[in-house]
MARDO-86760 format. One record per atom (N, C-alpha, C, O): residue in one letter; x, y, z. Coordinates in steps of 0.1 Angstrom, whole numbers, padded with zeros to 4 digits, always signed. Atoms other than C-alpha are relative to their C-alpha. Last residue first. Example, Ala and Ser with C-alpha at 12.3 -4.5 7.8 and 13.67 -1.06 7.14 Angstrom:
S-0009-0011+0000;S+0137-0011+0071;S-0008+0011+0008;S-0003+0022+0009;A+0009-0012+0000;A+0123-0045+0078;A+0009+0012+0000;A+0019+0012+0007;
//
This chain:
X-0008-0010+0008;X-0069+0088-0011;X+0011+0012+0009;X+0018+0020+0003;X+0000-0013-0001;X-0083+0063+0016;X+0008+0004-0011;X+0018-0003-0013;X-0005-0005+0014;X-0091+0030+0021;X-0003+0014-0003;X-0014+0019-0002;X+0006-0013+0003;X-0093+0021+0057;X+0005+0001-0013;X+0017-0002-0015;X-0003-0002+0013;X-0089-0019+0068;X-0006+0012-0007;X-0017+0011-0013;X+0007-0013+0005;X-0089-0025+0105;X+0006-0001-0015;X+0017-0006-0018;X-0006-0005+0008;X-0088-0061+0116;X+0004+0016-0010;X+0004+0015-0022;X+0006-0009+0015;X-0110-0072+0138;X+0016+0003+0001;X+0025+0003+0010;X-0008-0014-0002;X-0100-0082+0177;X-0002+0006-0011;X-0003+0019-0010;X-0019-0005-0003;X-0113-0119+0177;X-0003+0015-0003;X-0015+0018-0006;X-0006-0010+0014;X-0153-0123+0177;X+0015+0004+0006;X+0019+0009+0016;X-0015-0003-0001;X-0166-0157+0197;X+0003+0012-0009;X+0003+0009-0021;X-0003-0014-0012;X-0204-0163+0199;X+0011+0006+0000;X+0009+0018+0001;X-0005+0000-0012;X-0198-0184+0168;X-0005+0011+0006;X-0006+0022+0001;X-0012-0005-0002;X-0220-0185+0136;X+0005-0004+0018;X-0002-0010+0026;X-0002-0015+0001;X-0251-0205+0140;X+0013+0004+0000;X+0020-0003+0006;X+0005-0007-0010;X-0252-0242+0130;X+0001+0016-0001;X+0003+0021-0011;X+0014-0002-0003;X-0260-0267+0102;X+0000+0008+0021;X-0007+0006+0031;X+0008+0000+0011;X-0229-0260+0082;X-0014+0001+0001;X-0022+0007-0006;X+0006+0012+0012;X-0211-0259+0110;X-0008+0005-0005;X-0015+0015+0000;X+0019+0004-0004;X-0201-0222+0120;X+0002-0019-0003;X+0009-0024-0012;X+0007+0013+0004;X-0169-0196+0120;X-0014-0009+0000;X-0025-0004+0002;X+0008+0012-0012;X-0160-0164+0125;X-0003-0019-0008;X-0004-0026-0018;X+0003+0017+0002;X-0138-0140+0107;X-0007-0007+0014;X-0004-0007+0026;X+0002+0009-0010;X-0136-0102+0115;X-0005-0015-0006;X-0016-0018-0010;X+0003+0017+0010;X-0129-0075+0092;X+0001-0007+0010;X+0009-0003+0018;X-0008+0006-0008;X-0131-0032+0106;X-0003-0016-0006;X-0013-0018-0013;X+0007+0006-0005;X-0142-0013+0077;X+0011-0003+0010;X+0023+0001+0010;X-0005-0005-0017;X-0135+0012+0051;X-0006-0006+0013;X-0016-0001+0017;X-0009+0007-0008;X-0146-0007+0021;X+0006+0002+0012;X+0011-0007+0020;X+0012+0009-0009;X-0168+0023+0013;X+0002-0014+0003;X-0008-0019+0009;X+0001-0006-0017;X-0137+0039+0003;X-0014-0006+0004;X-0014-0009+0016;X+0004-0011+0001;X-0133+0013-0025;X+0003+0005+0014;X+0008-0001+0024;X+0008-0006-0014;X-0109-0015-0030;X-0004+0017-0003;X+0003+0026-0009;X+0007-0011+0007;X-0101-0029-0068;X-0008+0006+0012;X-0020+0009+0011;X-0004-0009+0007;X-0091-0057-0047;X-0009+0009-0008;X-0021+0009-0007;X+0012-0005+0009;X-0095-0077-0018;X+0005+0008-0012;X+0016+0011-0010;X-0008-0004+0005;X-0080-0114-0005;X-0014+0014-0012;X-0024+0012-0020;X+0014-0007+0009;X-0101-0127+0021;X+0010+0010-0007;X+0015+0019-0001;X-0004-0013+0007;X-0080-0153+0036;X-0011+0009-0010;X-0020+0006-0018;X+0007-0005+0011;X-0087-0184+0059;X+0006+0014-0005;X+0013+0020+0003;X+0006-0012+0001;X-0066-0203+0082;X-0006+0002-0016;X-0003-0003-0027;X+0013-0004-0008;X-0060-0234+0099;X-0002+0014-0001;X-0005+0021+0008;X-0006-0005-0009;X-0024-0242+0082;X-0015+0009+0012;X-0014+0018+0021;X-0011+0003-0005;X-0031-0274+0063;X+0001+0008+0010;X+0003+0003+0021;X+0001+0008-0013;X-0066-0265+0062;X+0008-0002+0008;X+0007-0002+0020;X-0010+0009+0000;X-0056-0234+0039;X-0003-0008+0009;X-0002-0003+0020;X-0011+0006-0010;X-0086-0213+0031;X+0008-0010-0005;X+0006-0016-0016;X-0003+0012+0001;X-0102-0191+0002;X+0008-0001+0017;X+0014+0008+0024;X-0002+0008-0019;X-0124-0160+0005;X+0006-0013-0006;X+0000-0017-0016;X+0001+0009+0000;X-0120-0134-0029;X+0004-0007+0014;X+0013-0004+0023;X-0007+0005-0010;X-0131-0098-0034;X+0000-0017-0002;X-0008-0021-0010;X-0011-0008-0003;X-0136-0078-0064;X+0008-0010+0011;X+0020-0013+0010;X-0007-0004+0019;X-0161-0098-0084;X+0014+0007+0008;X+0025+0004+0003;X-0006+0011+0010;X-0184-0099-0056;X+0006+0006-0014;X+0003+0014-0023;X-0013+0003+0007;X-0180-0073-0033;X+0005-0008-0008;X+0017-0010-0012;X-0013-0015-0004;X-0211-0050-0023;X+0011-0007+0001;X+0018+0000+0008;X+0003-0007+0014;X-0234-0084-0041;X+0009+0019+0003;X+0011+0027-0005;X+0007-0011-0003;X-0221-0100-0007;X-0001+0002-0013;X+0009-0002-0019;X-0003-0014-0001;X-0202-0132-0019;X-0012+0005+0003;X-0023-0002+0002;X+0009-0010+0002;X-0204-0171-0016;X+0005+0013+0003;X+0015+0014+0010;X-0001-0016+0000;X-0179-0198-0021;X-0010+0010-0004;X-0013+0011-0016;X+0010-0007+0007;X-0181-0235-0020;X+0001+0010+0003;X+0003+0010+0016;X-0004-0009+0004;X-0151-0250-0004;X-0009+0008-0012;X-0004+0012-0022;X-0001+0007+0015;X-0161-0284+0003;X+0008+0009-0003;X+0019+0005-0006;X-0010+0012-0003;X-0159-0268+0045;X+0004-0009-0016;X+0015-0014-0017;X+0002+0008-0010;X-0175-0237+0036;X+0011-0010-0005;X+0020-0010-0014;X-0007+0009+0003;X-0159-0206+0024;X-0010-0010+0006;X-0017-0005+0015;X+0003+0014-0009;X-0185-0176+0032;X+0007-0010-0011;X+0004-0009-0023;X-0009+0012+0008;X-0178-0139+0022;X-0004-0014+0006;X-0008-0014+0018;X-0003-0002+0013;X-0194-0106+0031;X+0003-0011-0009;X+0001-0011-0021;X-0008+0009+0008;X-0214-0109+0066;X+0007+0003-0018;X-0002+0007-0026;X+0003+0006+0009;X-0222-0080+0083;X+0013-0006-0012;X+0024-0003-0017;X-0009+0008+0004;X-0217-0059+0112;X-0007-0007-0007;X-0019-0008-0004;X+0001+0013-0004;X-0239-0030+0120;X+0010-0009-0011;X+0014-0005-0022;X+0007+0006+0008;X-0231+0006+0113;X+0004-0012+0007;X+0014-0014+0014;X+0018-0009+0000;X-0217+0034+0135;X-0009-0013-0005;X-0020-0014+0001;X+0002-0007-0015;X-0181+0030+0126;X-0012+0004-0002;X-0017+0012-0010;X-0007-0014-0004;X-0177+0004+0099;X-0007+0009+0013;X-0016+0005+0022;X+0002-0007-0006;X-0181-0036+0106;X+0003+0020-0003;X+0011+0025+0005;X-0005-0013+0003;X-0173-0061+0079;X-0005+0009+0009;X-0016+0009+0004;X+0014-0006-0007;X-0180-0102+0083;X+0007+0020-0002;X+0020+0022-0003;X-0006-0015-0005;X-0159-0125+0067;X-0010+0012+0001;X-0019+0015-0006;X+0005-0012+0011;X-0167-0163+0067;X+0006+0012+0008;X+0012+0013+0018;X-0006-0012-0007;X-0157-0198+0078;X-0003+0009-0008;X-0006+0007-0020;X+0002-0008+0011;X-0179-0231+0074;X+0006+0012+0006;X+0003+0014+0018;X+0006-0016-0004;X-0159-0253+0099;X-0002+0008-0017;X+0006+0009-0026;X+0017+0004-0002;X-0150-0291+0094;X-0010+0010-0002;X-0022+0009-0005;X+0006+0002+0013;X-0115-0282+0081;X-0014-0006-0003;X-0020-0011-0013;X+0000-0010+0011;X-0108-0263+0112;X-0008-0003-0012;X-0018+0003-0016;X-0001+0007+0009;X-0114-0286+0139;X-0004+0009-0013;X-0015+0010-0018;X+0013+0004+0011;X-0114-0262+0162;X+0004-0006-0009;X+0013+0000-0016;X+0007+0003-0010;X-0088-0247+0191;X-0017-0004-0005;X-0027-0002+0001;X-0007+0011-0010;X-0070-0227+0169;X-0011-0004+0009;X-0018+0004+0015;X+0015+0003-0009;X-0083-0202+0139;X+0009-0011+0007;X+0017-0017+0000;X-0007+0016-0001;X-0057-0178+0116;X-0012-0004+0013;X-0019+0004+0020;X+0004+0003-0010;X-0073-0151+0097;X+0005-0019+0004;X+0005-0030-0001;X-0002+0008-0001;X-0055-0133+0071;X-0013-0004+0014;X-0018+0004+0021;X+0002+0003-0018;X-0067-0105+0053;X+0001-0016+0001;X-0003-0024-0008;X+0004+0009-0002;X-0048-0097+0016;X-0002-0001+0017;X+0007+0000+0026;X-0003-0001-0012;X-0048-0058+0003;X-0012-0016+0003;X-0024-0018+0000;X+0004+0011-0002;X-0052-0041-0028;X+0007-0007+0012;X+0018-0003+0015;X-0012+0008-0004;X-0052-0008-0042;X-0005-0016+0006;X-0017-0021+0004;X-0002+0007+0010;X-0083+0008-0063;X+0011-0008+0002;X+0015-0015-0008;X+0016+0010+0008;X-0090+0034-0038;X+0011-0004-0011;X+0021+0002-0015;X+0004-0011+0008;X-0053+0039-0016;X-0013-0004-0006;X-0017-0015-0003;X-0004+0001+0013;X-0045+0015+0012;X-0007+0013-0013;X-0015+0020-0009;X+0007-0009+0011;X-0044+0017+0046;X+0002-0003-0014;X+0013-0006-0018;X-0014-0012+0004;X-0037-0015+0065;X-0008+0013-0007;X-0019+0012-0011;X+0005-0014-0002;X-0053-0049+0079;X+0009+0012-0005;X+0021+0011-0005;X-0002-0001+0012;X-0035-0081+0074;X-0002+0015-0003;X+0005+0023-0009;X-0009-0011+0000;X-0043-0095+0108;X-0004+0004-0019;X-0013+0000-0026;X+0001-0004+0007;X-0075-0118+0123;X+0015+0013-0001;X+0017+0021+0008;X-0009-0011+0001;X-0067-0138+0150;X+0001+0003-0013;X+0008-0004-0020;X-0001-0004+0012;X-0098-0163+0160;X+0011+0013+0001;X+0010+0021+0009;X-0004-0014+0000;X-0095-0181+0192;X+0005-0005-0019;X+0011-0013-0026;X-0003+0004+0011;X-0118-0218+0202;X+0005+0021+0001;X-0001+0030+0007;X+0008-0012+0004;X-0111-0224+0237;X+0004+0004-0014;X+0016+0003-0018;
//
């Protein structure tokens, strides 16, 4: 069974910075396009970031420039490293995965909370 554990999560001040980890087991990792998806309270979940398997990299236009998605195959995880964070960053963060020619996973690990606050 394929399990996503997303950590890294934390408060941070606006303009601080703050790396999410997400580790993935039970999947051929370096096959999987992996992405980061953002939830705040009340509002629908949505994608921000997408690594695929070459390592082509897409952003949301609400973080490109600030934020960055890279993985490590070696250790089966991805990272969404953010900065220059706003308060409308205040989210919960969730990684999923996909092939390239399928849908995201059914599967969502536990999120990550990430509040930016003064």
């Amino acid at each position: 069974q394929v399990q996503l554990v997303e950590s890294g999560g934390g408060l941070v001040q606006p303009g601080g910075s703050l790396r999410l980890s997400c580790a993935a087991s039970g999947t051929i990792f370096r096959l999987n396009t992996m992405g980061w998806f953002r939830q705040a309270p009340g509002k629908q979940r949505y994608l921000v970031a997408v690594i695929t398997s070459g390592g082509t990299t897409t952003y949301s236009d609400s973080v490109k420039g600030r934020f960055t998605i890279s993985r490590d195959n070696a250790n089966n995880t991805v990272y969404l490293q953010m900065n220059s964070l706003k308060a409308e960053d205040t989210a919960g963060y969730y990684c999923n995965y996909r092939l390239e020619t399928t849908a995201w996973s059914r599967y969502w690990g536990q999120g990550t909370q990430v509040t930016v606050s003064s």
